[in-house]
C-alpha positions as CSV (number, residue, x, y, z in Angstrom):
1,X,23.7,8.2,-55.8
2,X,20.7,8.4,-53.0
3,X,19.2,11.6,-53.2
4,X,18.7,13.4,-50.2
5,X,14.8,13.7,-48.8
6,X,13.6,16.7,-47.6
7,X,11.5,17.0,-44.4
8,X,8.4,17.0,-46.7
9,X,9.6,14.0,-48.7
10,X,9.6,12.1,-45.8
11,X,6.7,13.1,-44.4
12,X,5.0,11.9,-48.1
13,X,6.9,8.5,-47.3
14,X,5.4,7.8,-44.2
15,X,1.9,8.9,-45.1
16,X,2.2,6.8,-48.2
17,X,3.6,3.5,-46.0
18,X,0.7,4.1,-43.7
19,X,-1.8,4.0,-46.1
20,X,0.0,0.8,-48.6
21,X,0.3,-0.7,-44.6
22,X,-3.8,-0.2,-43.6
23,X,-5.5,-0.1,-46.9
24,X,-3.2,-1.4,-50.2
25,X,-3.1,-5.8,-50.6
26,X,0.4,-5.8,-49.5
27,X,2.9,-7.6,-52.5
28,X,5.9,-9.7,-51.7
29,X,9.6,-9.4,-53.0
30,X,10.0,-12.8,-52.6
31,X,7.7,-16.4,-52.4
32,X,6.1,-17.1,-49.5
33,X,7.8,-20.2,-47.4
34,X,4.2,-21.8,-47.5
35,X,4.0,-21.5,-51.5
36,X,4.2,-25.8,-52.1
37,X,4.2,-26.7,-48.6
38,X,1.8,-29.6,-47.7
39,X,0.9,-31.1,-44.4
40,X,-2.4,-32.8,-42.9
41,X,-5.6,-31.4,-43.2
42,X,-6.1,-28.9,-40.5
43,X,-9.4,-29.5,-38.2
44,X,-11.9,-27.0,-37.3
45,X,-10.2,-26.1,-34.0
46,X,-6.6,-26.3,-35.6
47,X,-7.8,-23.8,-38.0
48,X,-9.1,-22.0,-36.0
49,X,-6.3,-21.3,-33.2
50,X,-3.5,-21.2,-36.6
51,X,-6.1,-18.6,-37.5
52,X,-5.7,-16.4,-34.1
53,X,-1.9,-16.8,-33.9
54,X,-1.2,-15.5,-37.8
55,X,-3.6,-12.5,-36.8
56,X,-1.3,-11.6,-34.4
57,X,1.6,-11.4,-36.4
58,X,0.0,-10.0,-38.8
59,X,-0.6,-7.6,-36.3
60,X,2.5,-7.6,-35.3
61,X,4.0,-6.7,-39.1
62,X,1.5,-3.8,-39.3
63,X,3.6,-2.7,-35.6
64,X,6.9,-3.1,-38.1
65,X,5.6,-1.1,-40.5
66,X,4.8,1.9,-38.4
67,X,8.0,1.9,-35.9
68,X,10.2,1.4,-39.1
69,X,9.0,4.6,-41.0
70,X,8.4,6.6,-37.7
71,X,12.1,6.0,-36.9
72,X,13.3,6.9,-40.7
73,X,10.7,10.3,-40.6
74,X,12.4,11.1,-37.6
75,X,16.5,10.1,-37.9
76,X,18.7,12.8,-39.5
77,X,20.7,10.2,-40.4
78,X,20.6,9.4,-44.3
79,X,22.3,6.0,-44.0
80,X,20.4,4.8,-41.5
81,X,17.1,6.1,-42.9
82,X,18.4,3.9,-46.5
83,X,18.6,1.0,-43.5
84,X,15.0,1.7,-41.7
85,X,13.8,1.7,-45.2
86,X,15.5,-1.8,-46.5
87,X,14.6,-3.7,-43.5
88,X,10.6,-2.2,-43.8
89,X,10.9,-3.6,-47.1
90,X,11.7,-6.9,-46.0
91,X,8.9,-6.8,-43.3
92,X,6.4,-6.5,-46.2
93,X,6.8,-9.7,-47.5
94,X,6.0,-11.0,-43.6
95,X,2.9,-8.8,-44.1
96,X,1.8,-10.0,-47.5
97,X,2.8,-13.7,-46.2
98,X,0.7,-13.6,-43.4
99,X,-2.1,-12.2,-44.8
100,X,-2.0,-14.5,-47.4
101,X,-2.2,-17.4,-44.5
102,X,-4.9,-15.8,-43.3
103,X,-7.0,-16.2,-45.9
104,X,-6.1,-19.3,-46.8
105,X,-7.0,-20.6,-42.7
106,X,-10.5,-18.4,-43.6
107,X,-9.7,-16.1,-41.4
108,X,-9.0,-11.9,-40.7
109,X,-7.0,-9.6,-40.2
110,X,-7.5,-7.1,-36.6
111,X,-10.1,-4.8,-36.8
112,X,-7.8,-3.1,-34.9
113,X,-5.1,-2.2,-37.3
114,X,-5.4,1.9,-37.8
115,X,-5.1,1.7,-33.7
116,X,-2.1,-0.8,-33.7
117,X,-0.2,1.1,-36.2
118,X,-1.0,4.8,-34.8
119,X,0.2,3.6,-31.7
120,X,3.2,1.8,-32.8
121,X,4.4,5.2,-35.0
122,X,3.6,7.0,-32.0
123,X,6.4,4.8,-30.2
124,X,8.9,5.0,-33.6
125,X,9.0,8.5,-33.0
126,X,9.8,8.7,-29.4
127,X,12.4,5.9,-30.2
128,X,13.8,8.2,-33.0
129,X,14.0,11.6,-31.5
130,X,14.9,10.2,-27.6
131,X,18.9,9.4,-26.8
132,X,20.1,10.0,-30.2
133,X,20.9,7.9,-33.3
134,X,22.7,5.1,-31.0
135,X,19.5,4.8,-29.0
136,X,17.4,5.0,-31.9
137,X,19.0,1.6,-33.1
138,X,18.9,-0.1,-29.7
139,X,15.4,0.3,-29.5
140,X,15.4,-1.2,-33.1
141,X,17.6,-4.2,-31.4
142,X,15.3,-4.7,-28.6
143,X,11.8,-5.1,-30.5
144,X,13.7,-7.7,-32.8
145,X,15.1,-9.5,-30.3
146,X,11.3,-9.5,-28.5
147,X,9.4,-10.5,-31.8
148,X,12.1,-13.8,-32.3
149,X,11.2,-14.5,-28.9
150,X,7.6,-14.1,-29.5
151,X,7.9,-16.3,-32.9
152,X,9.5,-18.9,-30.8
153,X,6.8,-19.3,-28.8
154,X,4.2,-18.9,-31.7
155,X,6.3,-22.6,-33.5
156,X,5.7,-23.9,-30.3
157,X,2.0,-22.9,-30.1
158,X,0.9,-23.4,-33.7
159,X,-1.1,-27.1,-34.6
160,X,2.1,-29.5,-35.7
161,X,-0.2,-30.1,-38.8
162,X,-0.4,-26.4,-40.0
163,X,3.2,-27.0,-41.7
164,X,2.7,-24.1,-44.3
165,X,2.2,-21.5,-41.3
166,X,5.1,-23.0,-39.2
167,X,7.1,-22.7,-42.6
168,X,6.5,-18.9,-42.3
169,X,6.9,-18.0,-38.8
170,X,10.4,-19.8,-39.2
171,X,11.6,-17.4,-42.1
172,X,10.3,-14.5,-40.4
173,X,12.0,-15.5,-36.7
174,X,15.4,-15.7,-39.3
175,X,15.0,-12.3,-40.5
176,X,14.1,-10.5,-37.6
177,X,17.3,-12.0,-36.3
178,X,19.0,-10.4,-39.1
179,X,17.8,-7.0,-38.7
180,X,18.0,-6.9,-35.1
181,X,22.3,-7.9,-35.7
182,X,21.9,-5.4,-38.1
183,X,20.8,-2.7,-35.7
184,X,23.6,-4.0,-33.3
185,X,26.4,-3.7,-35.7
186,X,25.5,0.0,-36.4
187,X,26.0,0.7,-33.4
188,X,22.8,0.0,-31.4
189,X,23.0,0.5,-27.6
190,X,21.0,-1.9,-24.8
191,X,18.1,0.0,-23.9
192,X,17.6,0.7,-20.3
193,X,15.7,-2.0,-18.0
194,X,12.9,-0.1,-17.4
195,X,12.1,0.3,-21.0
196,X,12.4,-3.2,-22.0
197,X,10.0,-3.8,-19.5
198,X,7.8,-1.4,-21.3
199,X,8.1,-2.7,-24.3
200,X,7.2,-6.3,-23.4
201,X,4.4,-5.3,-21.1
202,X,3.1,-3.4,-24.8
203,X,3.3,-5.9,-26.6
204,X,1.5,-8.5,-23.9
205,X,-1.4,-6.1,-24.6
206,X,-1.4,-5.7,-28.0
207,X,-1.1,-9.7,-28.6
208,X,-4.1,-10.9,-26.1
209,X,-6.6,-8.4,-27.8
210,X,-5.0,-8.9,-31.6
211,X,-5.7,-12.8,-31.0
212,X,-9.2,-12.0,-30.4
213,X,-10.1,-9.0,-31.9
């Protein structure tokens, strides 16, 4: 049986998934695709550009982290909370992956982080408390269905010798699909135009500056 959180619990939970997000080496449930992977040796350039697109997923797990306990702090809905909280689980292991890869290419994470994820809880919350528990999952819907687009992209735009970071942009792309049909078999609503513009136009701006900064 799932106990049921308080107000104050959750509040604890989402000060504590901030600060494991921001500050703690993040630890995976399961192996990272790359782990035994080979591929050419990567040049200068190719680690370098491999380097800025893994920042910005890295970024863009950080973003996970924050919408996905903003949404359960805020939803007075115990079952879906128990989801928010499985899924964020599962995004972890993107966020230990791709730091891992990061370090590995010799490269960082954003210096930008604390603003990335204050802004992206700031958003979670919005989602949570605006049109209800329905709404709440559509918007979860729409930001999966935006980040498996973006990973797309990223596969296309990674070196075609950096086979260990392809290997984990493919596994996340899977399991964003999977939350985002998980989100639409709960009930999840489409979003309104308007606000999926939004939410692509946000996240233009946070990956240009994340690739650099």
């Amino acid at each position: 049986m799932h106990r049921m959180m308080s107000l104050t619990d959750r509040l604890l939970s989402a000060a504590d998934s901030a600060l494991r997000t921001l500050l703690a080496p993040p630890g995976a449930a399961r192996p990272s695709p790359a782990a035994g992977v080979t591929g050419a040796a990567l040049t200068e350039d190719d680690s370098r550009r491999s380097g800025a697109l893994m920042r910005v997923n890295h970024v863009g797990e950080v973003c996970a982290q924050a919408l996905y306990s903003a949404q359960a702090l805020v939803s007075p809905n115990e079952a879906l909370r128990r989801q928010l909280d499985a899924a964020a689980r599962e995004e972890t292991d993107h966020l230990a992956w791709t730091r891992e890869r990061l370090q590995q290419l010799g490269s960082r994470p954003s210096w930008l982080n604390p603003l990335w994820y204050a802004g992206a809880f700031g958003i979670g919350v919005l989602a949570g408390k605006w049109g209800g528990e329905r709404m709440n999952l559509g918007f979860i819907v729409e930001t999966e269905r935006q980040v498996e687009a973006h990973l797309a992209r990223h596969m296309e735009r990674l070196p075609a010798a950096d086979a260990a970071s392809r290997a984990i942009v493919a596994q996340m792309k899977i399991d964003e699909g999977q939350h985002a049909d998980m989100a639409l078999a709960a009930g999840g609503r489409e979003l309104p135009l308007p606000v999926r513009g939004l939410m692509r136009a946000a996240a233009r701006v946070m990956t240009t500056v994340a690739h650099r900064i």
